[in-house]
N, C-alpha and C positions, 0 to 999 in steps of 0.2 A: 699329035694329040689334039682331040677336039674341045674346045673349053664350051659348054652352056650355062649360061646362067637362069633358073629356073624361080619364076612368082609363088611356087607351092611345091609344100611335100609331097602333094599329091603328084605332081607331075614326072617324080625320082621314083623307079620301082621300090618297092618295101626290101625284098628283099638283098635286090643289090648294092641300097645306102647300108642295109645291116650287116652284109659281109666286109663292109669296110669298119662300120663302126665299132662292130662288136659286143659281147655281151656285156662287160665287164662296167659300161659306163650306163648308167639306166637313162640318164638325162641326153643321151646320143642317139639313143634309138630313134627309129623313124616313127615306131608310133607316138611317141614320146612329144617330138616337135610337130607332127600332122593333129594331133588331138589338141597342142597349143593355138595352131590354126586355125582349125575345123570347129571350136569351140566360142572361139570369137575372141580370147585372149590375147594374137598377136597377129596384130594385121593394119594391113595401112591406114587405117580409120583411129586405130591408139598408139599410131606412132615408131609400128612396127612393122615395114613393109618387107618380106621376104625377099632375097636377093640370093638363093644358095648358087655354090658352086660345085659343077661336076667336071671332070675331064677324063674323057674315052677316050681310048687306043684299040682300034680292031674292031668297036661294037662293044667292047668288055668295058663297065666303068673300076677306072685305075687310082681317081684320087675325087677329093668331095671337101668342100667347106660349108657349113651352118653361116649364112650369113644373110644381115637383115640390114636396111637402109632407115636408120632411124631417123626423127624429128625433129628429138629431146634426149636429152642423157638418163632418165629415170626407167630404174629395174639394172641397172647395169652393173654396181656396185664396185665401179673403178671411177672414181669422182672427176672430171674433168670440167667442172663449172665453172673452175677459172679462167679455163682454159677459154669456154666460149663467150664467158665476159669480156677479155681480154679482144676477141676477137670483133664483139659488138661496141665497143669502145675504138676497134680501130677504122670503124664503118664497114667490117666484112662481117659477110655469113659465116657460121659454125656448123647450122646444121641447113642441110641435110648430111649425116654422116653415114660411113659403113661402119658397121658392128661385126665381127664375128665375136660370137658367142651362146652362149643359152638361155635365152630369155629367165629373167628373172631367179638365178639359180650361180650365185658366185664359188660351183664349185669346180677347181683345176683338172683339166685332162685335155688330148689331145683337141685341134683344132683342125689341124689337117691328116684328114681320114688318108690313109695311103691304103695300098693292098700290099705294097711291100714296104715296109718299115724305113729303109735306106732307099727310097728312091727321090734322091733329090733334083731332078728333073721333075718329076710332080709338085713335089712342094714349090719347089719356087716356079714352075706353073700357074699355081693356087693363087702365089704371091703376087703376080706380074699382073693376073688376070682380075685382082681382087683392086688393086691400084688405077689400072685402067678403066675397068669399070666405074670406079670413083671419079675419076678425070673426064670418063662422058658423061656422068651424071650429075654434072658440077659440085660433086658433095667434097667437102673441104680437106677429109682425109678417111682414112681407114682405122681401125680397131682392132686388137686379134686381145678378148679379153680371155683371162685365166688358162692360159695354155698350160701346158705340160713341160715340164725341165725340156725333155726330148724335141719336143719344138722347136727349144731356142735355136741351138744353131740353123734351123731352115729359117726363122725370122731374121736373126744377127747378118746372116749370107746375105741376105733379100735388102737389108740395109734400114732396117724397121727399129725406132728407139727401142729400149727397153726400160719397160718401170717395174719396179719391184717395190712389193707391200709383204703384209705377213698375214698370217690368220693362227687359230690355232688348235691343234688337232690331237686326239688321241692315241696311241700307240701300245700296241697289247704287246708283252713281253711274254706272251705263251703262260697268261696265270693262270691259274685251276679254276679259284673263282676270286668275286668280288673281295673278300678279305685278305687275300696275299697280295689283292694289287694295295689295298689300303695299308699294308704294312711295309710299302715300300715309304710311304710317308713321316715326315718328322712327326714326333708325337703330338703336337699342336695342332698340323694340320688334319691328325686322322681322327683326333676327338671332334673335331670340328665340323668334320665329314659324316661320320656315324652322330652327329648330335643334330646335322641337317636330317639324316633319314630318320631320326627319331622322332622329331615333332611331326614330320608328314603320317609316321604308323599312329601317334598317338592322337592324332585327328580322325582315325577311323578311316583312311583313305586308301583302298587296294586301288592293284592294277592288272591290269588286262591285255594281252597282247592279240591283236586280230591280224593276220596275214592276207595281202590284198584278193586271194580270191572268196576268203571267208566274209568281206565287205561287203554288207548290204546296202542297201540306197536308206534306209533308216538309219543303218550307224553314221552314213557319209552327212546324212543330214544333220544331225547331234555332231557331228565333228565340227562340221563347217561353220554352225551357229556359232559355235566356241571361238572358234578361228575370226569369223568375222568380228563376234562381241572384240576380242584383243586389238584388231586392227584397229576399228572405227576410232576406240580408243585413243589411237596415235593418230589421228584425224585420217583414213584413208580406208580400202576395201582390200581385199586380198586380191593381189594379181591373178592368180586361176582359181578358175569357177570353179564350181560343187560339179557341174558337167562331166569337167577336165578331169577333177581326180577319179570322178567315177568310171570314165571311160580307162585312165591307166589302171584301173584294178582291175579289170576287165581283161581289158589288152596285154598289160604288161603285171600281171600277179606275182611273179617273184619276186619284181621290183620293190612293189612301195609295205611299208608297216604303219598299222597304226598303234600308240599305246592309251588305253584311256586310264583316266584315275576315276574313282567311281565312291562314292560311298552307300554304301548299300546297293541299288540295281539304279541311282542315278551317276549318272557322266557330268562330276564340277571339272574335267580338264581333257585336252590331248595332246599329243603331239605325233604328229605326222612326217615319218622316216619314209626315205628311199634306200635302195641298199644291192650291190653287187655280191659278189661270193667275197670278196675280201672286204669291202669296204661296207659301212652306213654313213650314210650324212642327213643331218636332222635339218626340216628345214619349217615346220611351221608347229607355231604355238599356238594354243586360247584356253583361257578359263571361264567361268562366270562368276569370279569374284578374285577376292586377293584369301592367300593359303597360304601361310608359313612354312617357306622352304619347297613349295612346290611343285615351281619351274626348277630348279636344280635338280630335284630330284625325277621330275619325271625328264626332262631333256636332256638330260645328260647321265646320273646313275643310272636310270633303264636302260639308257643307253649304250652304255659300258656293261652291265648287268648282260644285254642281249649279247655285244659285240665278244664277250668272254663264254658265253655257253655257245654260239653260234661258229665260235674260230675268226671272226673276222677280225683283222689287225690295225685297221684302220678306224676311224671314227673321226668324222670332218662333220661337227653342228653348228656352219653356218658363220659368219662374218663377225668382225670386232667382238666387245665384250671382252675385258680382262678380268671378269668375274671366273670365267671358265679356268683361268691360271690356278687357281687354287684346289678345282677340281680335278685337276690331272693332267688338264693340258698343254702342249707345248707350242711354241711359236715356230710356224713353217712358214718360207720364203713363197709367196707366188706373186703372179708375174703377169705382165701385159705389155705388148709389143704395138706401136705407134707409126703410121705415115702421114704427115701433113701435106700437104700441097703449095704451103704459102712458104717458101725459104726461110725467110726470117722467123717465121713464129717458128718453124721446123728447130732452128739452130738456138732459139730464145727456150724453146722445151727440151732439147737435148740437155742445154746448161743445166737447165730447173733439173732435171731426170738426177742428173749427177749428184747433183748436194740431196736432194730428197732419199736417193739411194742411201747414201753415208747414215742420212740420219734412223730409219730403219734398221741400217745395220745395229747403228746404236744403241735402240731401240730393242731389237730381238735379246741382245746381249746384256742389256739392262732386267728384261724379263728370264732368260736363261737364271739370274741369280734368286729369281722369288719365287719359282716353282715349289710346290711344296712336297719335292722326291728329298729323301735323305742325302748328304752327301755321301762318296764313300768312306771314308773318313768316320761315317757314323754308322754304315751298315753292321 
């Protein structure tokens, strides 16, 4: 097997990284992470210096990792700030680190592209190659964020910590439409529900679904503005440009959705979906003002709205918020796998890993009880 490590997507054929990646994750694709590049998004100048991995056999490429040499921990959305306090308190560097993951985008699926599913020779290739690299590059450890269940055991083999957090995610239970999933609801929470989407109709506010190759560079501008207004807000800019999403509607159209709310022929909101044949994940908000019940209902009932006329089973909108619990969602286990380089910190985060786990578990199973599904007991 050959291991290369490669400065750009540009330098991985298009479509030899996409036979491994697949269709199924839109955030895997090659045009996906080259348009992050090639846009000025992520690159060694903001802290995100590519470092991907390929490994040939014969010419043919066999397995592939997404991986970047970061700075700084920000965009990553697995918090390890203590971790590199901890490390600056003890007079060591933190960063420069490896990352594998996807820029700015906390959502779970594989890590290590394989061509064949069970070949664990490549993965722990991946793994060997990903750690070494680390070690010539002085950088302090390695990262494998938001993997896939299926991952673990090539990470656990490989001897990489494991942390586990939660998120929470949607689940279609094959409904007709939006009102049999609401009748799955205790009667409080579905008055509750139908009493959100009634103040947004009675605001005068429709909605619009655009599909990425119906996106024009005017709607993308009216998007962005909105997207921007909400960020600055939180003192910051959106990680990808108006550039980026223009080029993935272009490049990748089946992938991304946008939904605006509108009143009359103006746009007060959007939010901007990516989305596989099974799945959608929601990933960015903006308004130009505040609207009762508005974020709810556009980021999450359109949501669900699309994901039950579409078939798709899944729906992942994006990180924390236990607001979402009351809309239908449920708390899923994901995951992030760890190598350090310094022994002690190695075994001082192992310990931490252990009780942080516990308390999560605790956690998911505290939230299991407030979902607002009937029990059956009440069906």
């Amino acid at each position: 097997m050959k291991v290369t490590v490669h400065d750009s997507m540009s330098d991985i054929a298009r479509d030899d990284w996409n036979s491994l990646a697949g269709n199924d994750y839109p955030f895997l694709r090659h045009e996906f992470l080259q348009l992050a590049e090639e846009t000025g998004c992520v690159t060694p100048d903001n802290g995100w210096a590519p470092r991907h991995l390929t490994i040939s056999d014969g010419g043919k490429l066999r397995a592939a990792m997404p991986l970047y040499e970061k700075s700084h921990s920000w965009g990553e959305f697995v918090f390890d700030w203590a971790w590199a306090n901890a490390y600056q308190q003890a007079g060591l560097s933190y960063y420069p680190k490896l990352v594998s993951a996807v820029p700015f985008t906390p959502a779970p699926s594989t890590r290590l592209l394989l061509r064949e599913p069970d070949d664990f020779d490549a993965a722990a290739g991946l793994l060997q190659a990903g750690v070494t690299l680390a070690t010539e590059s002085e950088c302090s450890s390695l990262h494998i964020l938001f993997p896939s269940a299926a991952d673990l055991p090539h990470l656990k083999k490989a001897g990489l910590l494991i942390r586990k957090d939660c998120q929470f995610h949607w689940h279609n239970n094959n409904y007709r439409n939006f009102d049999q999933f609401l009748a799955t609801f205790t009667s409080v929470k579905r008055k509750k529900a139908r009493r959100d989407r009634r103040r947004v109709a009675e605001s005068g506010i429709k909605f619009r679904r655009i599909k990425g190759a119906d996106i024009d560079a005017e709607t993308w501008s009216v998007v962005y503005r909105l997207i921007s207004r909400t960020f600055m807000l939180r003192g910051s800019m959106p990680y990808y440009s108006e550039s980026f999403f223009r080029g993935v509607s272009e490049q990748i159209p089946e992938g991304i959705l946008i939904i605006l709310a509108e009143i009359g022929s103006t746009a007060v909101a959007a939010a901007v979906f990516f989305e596989s044949d099974i799945c959608l994940y929601g990933r960015y908000w903006g308004s130009d003002g505040h609207y009762d019940s508005l974020h709810f209902e556009t980021c999450y009932y359109q949501g669900i709205d699309y994901c039950i006329e579409s078939g798709k089973q899944v729906f992942e909108p994006g990180t924390q918020g236990e607001h979402k619990i009351s809309r239908g969602f449920s708390p899923v286990s994901t995951w992030s796998a760890h190598w350090l380089a310094h022994p002690q910190f190695s075994n001082a985060i192992e310990e931490y890993l252990g009780e942080e786990g516990k308390h999560v578990d605790r956690y998911i199973e505290s939230i299991d009880s407030r979902t607002p599904y009937k029990m059956p007991e009440d069906s």
